[in-house]
PDB file of N, CA, C, O and CB in Angstrom:
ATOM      1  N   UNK A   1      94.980-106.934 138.920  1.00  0.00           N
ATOM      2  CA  UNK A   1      95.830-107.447 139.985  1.00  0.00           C
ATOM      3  C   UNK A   1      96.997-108.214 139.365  1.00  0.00           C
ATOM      4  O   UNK A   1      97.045-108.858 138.316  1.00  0.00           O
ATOM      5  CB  UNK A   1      95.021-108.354 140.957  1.00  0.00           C
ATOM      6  N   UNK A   2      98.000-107.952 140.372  1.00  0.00           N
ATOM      7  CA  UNK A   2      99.491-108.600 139.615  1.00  0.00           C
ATOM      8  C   UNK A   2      99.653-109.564 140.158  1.00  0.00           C
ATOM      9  O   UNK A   2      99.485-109.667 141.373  1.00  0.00           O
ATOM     10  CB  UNK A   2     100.880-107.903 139.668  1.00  0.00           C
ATOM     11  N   UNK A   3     100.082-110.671 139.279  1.00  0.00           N
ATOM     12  CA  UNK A   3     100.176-112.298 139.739  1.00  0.00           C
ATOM     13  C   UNK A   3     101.552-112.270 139.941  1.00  0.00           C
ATOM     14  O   UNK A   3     102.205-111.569 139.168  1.00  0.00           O
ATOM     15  CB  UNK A   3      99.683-113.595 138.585  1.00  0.00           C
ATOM     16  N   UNK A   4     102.372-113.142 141.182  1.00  0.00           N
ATOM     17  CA  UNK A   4     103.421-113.489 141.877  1.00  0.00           C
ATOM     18  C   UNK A   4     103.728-114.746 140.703  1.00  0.00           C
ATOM     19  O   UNK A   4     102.897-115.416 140.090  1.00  0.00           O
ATOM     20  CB  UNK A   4     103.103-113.848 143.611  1.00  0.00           C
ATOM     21  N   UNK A   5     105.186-114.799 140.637  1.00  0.00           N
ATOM     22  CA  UNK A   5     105.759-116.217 140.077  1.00  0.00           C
ATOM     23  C   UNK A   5     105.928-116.553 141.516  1.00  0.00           C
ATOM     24  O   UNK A   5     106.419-115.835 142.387  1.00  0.00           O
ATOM     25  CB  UNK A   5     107.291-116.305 138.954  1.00  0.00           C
ATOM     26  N   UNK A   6     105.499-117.628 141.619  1.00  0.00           N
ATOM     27  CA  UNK A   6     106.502-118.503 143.152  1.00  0.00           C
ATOM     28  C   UNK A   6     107.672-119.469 142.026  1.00  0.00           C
ATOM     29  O   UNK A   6     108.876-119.276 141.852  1.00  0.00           O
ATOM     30  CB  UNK A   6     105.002-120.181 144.598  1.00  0.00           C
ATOM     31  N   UNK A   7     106.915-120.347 141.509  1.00  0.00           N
ATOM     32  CA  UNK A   7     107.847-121.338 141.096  1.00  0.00           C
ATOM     33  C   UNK A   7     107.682-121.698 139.823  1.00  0.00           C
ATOM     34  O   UNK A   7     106.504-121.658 139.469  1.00  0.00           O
ATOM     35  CB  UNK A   7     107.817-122.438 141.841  1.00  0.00           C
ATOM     36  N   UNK A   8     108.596-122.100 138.850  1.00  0.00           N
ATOM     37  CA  UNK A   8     108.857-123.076 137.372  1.00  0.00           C
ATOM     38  C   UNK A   8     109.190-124.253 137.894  1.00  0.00           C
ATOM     39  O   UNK A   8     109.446-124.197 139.096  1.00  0.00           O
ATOM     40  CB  UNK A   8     110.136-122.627 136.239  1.00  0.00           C
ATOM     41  N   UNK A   9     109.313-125.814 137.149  1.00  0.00           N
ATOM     42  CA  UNK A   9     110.005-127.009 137.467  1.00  0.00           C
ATOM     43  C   UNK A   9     111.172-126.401 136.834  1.00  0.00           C
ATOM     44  O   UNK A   9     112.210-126.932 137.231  1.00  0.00           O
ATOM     45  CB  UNK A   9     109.440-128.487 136.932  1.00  0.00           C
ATOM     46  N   UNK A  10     111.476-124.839 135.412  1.00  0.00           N
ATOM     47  CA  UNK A  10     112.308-124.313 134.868  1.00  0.00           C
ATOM     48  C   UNK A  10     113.569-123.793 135.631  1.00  0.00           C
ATOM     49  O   UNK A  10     114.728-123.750 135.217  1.00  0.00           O
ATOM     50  CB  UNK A  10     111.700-123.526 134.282  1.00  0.00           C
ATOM     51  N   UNK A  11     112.989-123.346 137.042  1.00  0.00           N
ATOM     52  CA  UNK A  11     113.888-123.091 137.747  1.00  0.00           C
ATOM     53  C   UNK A  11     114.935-123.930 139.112  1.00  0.00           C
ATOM     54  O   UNK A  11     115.771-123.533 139.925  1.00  0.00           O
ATOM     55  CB  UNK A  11     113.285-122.207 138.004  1.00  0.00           C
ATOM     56  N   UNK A  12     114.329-125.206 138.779  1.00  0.00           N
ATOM     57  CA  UNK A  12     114.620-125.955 139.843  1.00  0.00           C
ATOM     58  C   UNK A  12     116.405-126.179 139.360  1.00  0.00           C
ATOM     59  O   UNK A  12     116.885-126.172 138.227  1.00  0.00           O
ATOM     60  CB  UNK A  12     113.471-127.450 139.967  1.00  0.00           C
ATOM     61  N   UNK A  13     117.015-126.345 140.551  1.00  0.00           N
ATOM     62  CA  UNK A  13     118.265-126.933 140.305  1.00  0.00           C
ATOM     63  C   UNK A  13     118.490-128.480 140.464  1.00  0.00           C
ATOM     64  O   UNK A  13     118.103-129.202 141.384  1.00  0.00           O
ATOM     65  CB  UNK A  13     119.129-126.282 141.129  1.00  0.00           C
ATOM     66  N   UNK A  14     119.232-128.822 139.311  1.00  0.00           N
ATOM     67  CA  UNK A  14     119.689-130.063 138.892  1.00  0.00           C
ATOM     68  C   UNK A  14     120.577-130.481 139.462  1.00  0.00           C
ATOM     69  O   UNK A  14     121.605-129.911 139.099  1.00  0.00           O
ATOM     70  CB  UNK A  14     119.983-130.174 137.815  1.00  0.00           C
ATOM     71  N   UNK A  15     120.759-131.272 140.264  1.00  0.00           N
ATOM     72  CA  UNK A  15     122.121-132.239 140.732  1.00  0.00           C
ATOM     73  C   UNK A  15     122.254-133.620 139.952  1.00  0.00           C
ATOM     74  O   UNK A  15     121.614-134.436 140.615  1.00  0.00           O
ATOM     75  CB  UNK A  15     122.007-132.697 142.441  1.00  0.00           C
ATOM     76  N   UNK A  16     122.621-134.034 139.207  1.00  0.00           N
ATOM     77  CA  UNK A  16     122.298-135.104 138.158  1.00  0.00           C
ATOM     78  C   UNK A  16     123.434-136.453 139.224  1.00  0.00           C
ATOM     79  O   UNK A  16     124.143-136.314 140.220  1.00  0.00           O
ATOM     80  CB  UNK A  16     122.991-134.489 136.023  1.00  0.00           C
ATOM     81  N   UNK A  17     123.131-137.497 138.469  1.00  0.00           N
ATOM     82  CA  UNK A  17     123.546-138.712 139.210  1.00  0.00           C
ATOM     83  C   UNK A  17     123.262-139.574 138.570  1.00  0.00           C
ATOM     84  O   UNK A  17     122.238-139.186 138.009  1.00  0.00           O
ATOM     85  CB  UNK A  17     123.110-138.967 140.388  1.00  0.00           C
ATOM     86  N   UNK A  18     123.470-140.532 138.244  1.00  0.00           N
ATOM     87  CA  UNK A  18     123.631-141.463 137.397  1.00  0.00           C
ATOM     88  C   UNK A  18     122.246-142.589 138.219  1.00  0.00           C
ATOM     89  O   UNK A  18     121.486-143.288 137.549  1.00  0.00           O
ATOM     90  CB  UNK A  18     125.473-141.990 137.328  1.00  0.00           C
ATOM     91  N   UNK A  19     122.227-142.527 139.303  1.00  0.00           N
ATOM     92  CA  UNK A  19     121.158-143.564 140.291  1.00  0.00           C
ATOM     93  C   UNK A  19     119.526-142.724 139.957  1.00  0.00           C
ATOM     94  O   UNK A  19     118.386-143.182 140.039  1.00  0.00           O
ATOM     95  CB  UNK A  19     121.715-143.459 142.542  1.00  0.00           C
ATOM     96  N   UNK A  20     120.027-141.310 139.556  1.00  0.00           N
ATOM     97  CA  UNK A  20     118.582-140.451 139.229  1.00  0.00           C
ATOM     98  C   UNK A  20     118.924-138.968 140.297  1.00  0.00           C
ATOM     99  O   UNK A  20     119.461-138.743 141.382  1.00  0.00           O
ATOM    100  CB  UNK A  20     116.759-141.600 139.885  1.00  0.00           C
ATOM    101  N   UNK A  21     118.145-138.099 139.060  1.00  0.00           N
ATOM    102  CA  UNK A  21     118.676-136.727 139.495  1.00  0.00           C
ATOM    103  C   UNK A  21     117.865-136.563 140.821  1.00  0.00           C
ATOM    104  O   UNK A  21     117.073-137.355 141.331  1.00  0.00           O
ATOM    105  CB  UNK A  21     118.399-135.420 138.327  1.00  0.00           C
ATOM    106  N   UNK A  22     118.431-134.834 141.415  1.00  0.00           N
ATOM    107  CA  UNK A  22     118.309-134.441 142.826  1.00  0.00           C
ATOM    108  C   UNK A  22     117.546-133.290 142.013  1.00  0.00           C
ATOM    109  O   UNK A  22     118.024-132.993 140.919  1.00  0.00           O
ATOM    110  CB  UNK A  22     119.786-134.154 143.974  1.00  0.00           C
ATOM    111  N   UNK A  23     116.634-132.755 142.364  1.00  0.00           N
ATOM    112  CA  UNK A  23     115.964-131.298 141.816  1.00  0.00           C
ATOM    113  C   UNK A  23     116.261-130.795 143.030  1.00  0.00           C
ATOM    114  O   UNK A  23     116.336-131.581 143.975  1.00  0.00           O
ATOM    115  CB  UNK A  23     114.231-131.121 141.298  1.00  0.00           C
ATOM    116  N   UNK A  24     116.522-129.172 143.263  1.00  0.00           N
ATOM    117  CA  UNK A  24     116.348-128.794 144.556  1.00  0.00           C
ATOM    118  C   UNK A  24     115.273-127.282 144.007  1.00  0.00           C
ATOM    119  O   UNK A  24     115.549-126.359 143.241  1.00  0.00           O
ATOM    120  CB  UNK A  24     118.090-128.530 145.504  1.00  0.00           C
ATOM    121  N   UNK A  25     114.109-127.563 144.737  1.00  0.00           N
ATOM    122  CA  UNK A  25     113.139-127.260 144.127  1.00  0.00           C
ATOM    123  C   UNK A  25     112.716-125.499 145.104  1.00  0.00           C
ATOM    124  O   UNK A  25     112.397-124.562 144.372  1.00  0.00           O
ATOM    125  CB  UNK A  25     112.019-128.741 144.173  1.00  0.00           C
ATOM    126  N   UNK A  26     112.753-125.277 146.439  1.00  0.00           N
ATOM    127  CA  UNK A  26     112.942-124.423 147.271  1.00  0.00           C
ATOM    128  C   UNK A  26     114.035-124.267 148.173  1.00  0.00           C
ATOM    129  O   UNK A  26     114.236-125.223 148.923  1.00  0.00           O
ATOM    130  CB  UNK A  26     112.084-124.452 147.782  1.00  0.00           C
ATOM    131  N   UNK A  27     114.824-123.230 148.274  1.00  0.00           N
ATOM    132  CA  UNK A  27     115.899-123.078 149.476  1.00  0.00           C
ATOM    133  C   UNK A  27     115.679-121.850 149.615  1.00  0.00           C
ATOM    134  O   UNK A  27     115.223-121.228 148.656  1.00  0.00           O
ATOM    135  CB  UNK A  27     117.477-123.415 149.294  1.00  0.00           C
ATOM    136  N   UNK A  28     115.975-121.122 150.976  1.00  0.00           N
ATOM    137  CA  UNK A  28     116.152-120.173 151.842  1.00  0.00           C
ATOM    138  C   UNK A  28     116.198-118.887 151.117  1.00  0.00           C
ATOM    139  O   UNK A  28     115.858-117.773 151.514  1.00  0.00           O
ATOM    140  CB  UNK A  28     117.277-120.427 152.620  1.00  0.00           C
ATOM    141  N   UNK A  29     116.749-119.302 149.825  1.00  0.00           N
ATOM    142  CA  UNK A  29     117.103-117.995 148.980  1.00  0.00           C
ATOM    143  C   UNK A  29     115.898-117.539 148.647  1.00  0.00           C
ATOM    144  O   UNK A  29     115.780-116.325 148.812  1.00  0.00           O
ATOM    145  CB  UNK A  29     117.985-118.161 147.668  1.00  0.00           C
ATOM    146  N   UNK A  30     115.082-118.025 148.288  1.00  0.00           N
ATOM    147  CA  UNK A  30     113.759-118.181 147.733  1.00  0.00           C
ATOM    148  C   UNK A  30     112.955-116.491 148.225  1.00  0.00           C
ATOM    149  O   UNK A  30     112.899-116.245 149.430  1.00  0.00           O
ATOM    150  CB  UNK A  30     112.941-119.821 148.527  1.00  0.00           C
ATOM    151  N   UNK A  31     112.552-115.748 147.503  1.00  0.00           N
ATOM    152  CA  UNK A  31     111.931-114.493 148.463  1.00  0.00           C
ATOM    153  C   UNK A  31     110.483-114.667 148.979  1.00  0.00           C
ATOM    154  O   UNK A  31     109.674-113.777 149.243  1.00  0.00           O
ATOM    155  CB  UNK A  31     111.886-113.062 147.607  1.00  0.00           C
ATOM    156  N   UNK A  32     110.353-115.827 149.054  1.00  0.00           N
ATOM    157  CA  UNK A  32     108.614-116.387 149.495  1.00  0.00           C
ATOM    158  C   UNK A  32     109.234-117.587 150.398  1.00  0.00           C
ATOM    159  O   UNK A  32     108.493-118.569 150.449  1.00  0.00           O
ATOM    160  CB  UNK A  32     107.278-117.131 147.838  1.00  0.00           C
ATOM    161  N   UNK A  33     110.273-117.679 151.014  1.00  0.00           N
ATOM    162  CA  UNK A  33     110.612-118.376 151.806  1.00  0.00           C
ATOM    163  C   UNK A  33     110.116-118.100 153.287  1.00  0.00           C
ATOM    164  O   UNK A  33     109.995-116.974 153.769  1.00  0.00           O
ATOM    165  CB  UNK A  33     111.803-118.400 151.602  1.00  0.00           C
ATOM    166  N   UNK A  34     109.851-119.268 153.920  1.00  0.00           N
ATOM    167  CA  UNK A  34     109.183-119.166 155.163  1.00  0.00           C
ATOM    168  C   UNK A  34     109.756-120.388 156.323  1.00  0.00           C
ATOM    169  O   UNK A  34     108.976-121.168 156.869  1.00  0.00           O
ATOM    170  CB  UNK A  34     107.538-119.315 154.800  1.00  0.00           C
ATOM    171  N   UNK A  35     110.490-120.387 156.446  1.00  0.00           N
ATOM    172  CA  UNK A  35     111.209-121.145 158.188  1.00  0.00           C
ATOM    173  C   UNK A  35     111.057-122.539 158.052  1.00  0.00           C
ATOM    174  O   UNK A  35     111.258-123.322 158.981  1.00  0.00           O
ATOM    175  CB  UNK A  35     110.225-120.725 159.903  1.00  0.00           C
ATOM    176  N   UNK A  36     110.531-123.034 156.352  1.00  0.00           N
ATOM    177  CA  UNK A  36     110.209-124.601 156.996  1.00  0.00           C
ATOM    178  C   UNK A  36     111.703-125.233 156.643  1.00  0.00           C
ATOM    179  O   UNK A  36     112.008-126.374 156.987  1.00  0.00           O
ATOM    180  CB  UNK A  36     108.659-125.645 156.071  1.00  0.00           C
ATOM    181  N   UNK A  37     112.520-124.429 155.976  1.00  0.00           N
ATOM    182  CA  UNK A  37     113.904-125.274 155.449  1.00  0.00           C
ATOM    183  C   UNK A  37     114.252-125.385 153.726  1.00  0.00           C
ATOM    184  O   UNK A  37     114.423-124.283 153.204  1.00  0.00           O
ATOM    185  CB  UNK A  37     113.688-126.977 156.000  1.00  0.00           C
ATOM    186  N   UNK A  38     114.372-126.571 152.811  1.00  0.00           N
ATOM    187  CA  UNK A  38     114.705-126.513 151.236  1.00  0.00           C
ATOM    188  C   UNK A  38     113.632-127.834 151.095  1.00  0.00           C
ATOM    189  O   UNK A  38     113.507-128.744 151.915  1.00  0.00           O
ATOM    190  CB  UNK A  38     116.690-126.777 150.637  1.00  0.00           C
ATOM    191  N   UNK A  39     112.900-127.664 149.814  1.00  0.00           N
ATOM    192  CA  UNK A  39     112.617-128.465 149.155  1.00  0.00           C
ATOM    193  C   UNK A  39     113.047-129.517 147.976  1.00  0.00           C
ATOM    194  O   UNK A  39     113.216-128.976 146.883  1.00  0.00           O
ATOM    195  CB  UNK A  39     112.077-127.992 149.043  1.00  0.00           C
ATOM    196  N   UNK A  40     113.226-130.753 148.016  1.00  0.00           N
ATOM    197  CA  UNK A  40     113.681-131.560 147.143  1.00  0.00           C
ATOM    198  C   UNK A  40     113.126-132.582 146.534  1.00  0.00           C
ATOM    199  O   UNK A  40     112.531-133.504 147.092  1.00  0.00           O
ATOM    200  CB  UNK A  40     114.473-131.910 147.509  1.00  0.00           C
ATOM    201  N   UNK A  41     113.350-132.413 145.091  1.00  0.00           N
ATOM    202  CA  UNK A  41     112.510-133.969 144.658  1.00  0.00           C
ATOM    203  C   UNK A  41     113.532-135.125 144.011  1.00  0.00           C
ATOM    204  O   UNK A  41     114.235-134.768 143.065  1.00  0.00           O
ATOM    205  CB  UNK A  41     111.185-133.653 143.270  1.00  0.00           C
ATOM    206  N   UNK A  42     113.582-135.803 144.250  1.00  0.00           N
ATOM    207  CA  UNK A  42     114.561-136.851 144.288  1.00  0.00           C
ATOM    208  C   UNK A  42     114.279-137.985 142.786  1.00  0.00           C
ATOM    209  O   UNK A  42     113.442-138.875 142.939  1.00  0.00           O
ATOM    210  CB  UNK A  42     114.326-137.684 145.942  1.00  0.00           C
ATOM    211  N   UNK A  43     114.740-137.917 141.913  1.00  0.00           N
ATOM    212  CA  UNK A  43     114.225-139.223 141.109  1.00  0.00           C
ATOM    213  C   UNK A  43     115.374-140.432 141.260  1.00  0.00           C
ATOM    214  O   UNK A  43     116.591-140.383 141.078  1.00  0.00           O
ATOM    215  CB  UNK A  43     113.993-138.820 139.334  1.00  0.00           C
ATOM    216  N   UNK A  44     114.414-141.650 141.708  1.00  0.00           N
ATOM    217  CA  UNK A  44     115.296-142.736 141.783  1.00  0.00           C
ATOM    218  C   UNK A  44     115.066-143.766 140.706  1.00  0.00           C
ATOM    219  O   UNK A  44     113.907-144.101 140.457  1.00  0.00           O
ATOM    220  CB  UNK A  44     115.195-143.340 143.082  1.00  0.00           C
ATOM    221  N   UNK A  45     116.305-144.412 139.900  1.00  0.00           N
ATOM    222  CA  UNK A  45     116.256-145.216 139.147  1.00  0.00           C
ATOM    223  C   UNK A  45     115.915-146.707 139.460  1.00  0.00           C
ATOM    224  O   UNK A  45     116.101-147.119 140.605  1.00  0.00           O
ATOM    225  CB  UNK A  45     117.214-145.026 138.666  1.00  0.00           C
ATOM    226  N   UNK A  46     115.347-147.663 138.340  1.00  0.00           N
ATOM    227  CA  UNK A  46     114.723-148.701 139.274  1.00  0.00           C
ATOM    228  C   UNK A  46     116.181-149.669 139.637  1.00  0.00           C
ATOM    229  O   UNK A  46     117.135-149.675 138.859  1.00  0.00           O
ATOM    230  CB  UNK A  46     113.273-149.694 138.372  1.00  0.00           C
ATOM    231  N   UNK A  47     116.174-150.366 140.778  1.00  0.00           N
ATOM    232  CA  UNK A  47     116.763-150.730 140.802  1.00  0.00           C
ATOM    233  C   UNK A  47     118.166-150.130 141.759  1.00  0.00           C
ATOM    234  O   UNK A  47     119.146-150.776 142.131  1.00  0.00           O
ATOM    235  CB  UNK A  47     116.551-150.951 139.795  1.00  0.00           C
ATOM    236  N   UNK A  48     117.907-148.951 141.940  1.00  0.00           N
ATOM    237  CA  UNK A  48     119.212-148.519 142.413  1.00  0.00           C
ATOM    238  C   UNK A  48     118.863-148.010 144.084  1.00  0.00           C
ATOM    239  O   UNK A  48     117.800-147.738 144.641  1.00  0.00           O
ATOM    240  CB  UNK A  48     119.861-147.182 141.303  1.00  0.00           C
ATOM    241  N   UNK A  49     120.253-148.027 144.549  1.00  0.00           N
ATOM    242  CA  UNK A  49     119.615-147.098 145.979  1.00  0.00           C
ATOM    243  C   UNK A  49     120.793-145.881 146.220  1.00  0.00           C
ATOM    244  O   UNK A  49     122.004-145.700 146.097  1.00  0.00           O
ATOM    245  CB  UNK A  49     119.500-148.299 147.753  1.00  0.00           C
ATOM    246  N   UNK A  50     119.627-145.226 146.623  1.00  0.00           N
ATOM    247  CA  UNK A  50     120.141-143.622 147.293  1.00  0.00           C
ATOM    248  C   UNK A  50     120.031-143.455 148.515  1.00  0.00           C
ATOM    249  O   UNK A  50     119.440-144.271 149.223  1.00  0.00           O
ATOM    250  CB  UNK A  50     119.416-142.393 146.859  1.00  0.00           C
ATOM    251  N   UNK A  51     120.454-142.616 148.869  1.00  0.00           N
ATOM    252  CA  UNK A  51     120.582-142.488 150.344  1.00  0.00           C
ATOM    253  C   UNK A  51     121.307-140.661 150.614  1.00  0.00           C
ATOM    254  O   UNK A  51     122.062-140.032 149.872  1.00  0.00           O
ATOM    255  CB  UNK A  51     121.812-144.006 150.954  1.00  0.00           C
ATOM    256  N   UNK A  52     120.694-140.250 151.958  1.00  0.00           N
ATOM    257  CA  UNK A  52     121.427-138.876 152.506  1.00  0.00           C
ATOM    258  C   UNK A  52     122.167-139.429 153.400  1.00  0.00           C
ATOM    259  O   UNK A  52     122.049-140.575 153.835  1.00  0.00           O
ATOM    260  CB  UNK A  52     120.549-137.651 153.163  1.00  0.00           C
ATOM    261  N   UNK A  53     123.268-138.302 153.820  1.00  0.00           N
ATOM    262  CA  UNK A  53     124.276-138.422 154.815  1.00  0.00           C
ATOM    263  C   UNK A  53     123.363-138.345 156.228  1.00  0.00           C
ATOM    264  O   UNK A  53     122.538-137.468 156.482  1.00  0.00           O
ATOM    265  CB  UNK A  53     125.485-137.174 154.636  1.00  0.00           C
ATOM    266  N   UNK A  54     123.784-139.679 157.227  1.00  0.00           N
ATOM    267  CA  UNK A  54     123.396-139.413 158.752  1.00  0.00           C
ATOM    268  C   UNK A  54     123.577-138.177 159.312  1.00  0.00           C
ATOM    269  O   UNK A  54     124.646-137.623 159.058  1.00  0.00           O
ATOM    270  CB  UNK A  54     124.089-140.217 159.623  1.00  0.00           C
ATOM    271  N   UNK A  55     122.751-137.586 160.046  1.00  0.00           N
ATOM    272  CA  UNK A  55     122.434-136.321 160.486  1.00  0.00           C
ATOM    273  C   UNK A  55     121.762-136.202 162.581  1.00  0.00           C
ATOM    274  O   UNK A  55     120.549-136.209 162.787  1.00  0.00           O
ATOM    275  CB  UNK A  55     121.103-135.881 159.129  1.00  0.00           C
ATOM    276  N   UNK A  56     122.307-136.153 163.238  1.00  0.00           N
ATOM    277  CA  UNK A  56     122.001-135.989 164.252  1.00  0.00           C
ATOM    278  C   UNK A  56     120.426-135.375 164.753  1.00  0.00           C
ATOM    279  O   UNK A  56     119.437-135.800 165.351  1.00  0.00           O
ATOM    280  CB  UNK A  56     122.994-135.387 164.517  1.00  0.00           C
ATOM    281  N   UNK A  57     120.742-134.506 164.307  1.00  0.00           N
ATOM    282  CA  UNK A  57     119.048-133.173 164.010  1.00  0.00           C
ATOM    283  C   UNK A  57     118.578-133.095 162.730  1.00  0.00           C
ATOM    284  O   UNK A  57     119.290-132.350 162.057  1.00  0.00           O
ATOM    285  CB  UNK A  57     119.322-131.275 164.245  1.00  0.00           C
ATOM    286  N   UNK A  58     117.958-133.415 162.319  1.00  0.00           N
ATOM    287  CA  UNK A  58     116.992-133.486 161.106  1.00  0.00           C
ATOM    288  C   UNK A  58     115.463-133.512 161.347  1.00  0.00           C
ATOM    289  O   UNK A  58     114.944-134.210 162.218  1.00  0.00           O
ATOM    290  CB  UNK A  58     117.299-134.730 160.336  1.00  0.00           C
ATOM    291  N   UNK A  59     114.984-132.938 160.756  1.00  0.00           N
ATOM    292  CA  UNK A  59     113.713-133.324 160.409  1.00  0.00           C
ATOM    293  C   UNK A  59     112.895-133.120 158.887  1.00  0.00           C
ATOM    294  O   UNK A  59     112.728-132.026 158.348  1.00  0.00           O
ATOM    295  CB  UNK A  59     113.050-132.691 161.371  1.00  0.00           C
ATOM    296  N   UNK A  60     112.378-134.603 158.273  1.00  0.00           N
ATOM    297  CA  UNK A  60     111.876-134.529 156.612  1.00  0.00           C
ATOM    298  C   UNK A  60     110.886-135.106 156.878  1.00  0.00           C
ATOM    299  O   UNK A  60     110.493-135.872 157.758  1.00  0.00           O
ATOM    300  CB  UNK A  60     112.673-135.208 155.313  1.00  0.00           C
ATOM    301  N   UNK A  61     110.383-134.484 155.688  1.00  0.00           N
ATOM    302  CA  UNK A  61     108.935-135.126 155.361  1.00  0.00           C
ATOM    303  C   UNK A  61     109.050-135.895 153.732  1.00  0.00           C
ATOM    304  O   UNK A  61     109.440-135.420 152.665  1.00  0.00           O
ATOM    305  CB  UNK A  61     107.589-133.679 155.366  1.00  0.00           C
ATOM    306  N   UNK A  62     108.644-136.964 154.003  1.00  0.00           N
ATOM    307  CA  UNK A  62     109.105-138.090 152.957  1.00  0.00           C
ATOM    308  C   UNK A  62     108.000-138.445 152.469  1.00  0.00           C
ATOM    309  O   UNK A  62     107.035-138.751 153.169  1.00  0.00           O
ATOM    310  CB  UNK A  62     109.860-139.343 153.448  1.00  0.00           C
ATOM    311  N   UNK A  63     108.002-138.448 150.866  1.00  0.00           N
ATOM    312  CA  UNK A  63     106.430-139.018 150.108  1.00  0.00           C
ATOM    313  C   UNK A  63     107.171-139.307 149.013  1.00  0.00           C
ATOM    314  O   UNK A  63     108.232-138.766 148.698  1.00  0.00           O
ATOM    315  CB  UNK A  63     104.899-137.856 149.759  1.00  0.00           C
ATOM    316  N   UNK A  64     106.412-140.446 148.253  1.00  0.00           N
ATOM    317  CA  UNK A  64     106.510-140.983 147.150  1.00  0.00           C
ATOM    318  C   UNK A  64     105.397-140.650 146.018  1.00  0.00           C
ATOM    319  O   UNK A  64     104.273-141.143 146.108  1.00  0.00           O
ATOM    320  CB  UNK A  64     106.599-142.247 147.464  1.00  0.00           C
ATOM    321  N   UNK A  65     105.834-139.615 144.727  1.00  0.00           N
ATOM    322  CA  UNK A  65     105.176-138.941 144.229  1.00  0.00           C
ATOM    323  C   UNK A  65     104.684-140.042 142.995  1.00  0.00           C
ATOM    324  O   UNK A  65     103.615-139.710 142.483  1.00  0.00           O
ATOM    325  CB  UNK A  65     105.873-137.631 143.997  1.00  0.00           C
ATOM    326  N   UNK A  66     105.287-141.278 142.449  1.00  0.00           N
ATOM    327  CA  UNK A  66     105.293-142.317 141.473  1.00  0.00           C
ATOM    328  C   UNK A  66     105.829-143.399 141.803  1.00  0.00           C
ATOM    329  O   UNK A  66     107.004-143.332 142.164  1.00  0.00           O
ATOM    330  CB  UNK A  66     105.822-142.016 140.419  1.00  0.00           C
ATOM    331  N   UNK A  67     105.098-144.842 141.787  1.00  0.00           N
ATOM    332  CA  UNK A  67     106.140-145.609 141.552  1.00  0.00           C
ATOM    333  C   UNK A  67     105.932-146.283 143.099  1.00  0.00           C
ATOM    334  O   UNK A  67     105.076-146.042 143.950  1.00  0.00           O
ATOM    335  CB  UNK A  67     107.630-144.770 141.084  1.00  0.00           C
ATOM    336  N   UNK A  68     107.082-147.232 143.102  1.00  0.00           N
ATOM    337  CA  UNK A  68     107.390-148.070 144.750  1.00  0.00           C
ATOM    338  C   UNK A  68     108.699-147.588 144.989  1.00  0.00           C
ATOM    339  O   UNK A  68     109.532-147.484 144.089  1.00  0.00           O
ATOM    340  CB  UNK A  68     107.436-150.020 144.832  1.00  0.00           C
ATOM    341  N   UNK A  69     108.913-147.286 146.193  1.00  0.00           N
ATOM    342  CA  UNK A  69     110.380-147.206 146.728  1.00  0.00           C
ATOM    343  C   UNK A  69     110.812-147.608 148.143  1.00  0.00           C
ATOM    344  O   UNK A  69     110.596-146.778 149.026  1.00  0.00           O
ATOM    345  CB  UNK A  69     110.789-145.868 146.631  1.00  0.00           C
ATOM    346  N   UNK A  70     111.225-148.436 148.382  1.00  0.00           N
ATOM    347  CA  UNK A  70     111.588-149.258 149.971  1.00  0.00           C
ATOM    348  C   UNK A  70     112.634-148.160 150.650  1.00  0.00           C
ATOM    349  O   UNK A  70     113.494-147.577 149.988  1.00  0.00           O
ATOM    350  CB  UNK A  70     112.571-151.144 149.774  1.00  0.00           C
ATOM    351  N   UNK A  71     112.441-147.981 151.980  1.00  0.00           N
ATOM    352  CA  UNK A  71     113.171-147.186 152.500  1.00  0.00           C
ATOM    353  C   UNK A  71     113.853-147.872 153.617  1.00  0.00           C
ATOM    354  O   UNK A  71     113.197-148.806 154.078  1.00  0.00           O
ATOM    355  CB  UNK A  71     112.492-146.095 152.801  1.00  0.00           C
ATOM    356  N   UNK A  72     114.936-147.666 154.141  1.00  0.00           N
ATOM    357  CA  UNK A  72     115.683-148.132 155.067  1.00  0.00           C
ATOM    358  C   UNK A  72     116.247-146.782 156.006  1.00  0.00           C
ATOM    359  O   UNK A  72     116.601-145.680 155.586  1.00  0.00           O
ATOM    360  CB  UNK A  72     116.785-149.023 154.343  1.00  0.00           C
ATOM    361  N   UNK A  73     116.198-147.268 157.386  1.00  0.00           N
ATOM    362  CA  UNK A  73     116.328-146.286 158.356  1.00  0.00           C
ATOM    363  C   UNK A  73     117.555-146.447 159.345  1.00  0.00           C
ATOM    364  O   UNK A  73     117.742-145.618 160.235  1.00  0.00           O
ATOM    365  CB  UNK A  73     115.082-146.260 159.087  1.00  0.00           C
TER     366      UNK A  73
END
């Protein structure tokens, strides 16, 4: 039986930033893509804050994979 690649961390895309990089880890392009939207992993530096642009319609699912991070809404 033939094994599927889904994913590498090799293939993730880098958005770099000085506060801590953006991986964008699944998007739409993806051929095992399925309706939930893009995946992202976010590294934040200590000390610093990040933030996304306000968005009317959104919906995320937010977890902290290491570490403490305070969020503001």
């Amino acid at each position: 039986m033939k094994k599927n690649k889904l994913f590498k961390v090799d293939d993730a895309k880098v958005i770099k930033n000085t506060k801590g990089h953006l991986f964008k880890i699944i998007s739409k392009n993806h051929n095992f893509f399925t309706k939930f939207g893009e995946l992202y992993f976010s590294e934040v530096k200590p000390k610093k804050f990040k933030g996304w642009k306000f968005h009317h319609k959104r919906h995320q699912v937010i977890t902290v994979a290491s570490g403490k991070v305070r969020f503001f809404f």
